[in-house]
N, C-alpha and C positions, 0 to 999 in steps of 0.2 A: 548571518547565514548559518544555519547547520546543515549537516551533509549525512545523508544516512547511507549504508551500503548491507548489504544483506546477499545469503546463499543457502538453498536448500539445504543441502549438506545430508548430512546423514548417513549410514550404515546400507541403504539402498533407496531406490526410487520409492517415492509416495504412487500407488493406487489410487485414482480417482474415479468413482463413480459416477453417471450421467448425472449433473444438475447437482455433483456433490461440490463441498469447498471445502478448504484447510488453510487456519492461519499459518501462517511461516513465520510472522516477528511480529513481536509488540513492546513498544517503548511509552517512556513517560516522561512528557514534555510541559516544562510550566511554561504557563504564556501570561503575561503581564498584563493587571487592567489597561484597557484600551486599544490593545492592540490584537492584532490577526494572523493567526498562521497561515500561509500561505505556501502551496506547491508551488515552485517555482520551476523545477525540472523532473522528469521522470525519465529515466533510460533503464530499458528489464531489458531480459533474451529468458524468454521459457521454453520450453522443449515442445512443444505444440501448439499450432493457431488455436485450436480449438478452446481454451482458454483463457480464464476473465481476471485481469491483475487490479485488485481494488484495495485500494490507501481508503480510511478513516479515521478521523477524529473523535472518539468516546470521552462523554454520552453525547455529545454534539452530534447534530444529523449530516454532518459536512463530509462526503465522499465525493471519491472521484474513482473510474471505472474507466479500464481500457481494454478489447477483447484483440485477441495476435500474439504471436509470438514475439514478436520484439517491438522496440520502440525508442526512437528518441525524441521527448517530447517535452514541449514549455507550454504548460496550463496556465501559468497564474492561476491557480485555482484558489480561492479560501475555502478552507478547511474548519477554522472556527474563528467567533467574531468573540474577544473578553469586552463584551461591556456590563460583567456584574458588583464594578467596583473594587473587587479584588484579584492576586491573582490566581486562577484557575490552573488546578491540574488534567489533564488528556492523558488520554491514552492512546499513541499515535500505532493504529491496527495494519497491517498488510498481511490478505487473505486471495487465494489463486484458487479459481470454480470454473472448474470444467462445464462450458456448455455443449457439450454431445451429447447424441445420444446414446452412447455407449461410453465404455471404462477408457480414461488414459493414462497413461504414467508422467507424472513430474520427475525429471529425471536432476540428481542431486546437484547436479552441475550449473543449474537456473539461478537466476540472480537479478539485482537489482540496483539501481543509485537514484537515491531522492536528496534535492537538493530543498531545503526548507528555508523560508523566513519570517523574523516575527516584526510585522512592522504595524 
């Protein structure tokens, strides 16, 4: 199991424009022939409903997309399948898009815990 955690942070709130997004964190996770990463748990608190907290796996097309402000939540989700015979590196993306139609502020306080597994 790995455990990620994450926080805006910053020197002040991020601006967001209507239908804009901004990564927040990106890691790099190898995942062993055969096996799948998997969301296992997601718990955020963002500063605004209006807001889309999306986890991906690069170049994998494997996302998972949650819109609210908070959340505590068990997807099982797969994220990415290794069956290329060896093992593969990811790049495990989490990115926050505002869907308004107007500006909102992510305020630096917003956070995250994702709970991974590779089985």
């Amino acid at each position: 199991m790995l455990q990620l955690n994450g926080i805006v942070g910053g020197n002040a709130p991020i601006s967001l424009g209507a239908g804009r997004s901004v990564d927040v964190q990106t890691i790099v996770i190898d995942v062993p022939n055969r096996k799948k990463l998997v969301l296992k748990r997601l718990n955020f608190l963002l500063s605004n409903d209006a807001f889309v907290f999306k986890v991906e796996a690069l170049p994998s097309t494997g996302t998972f997309t949650v819109r609210g402000g908070s959340a505590d939540l068990t997807p099982n989700k797969v994220l990415f399948n290794n069956t290329t015979g060896s093992e593969v590196r990811i790049f495990l993306n989490i990115s926050v898009r505002n869907s308004a139609r107007n500006t909102r502020t992510l305020d630096r306080q917003s956070c995250w815990l994702l709970k991974l597994a590779r089985v």
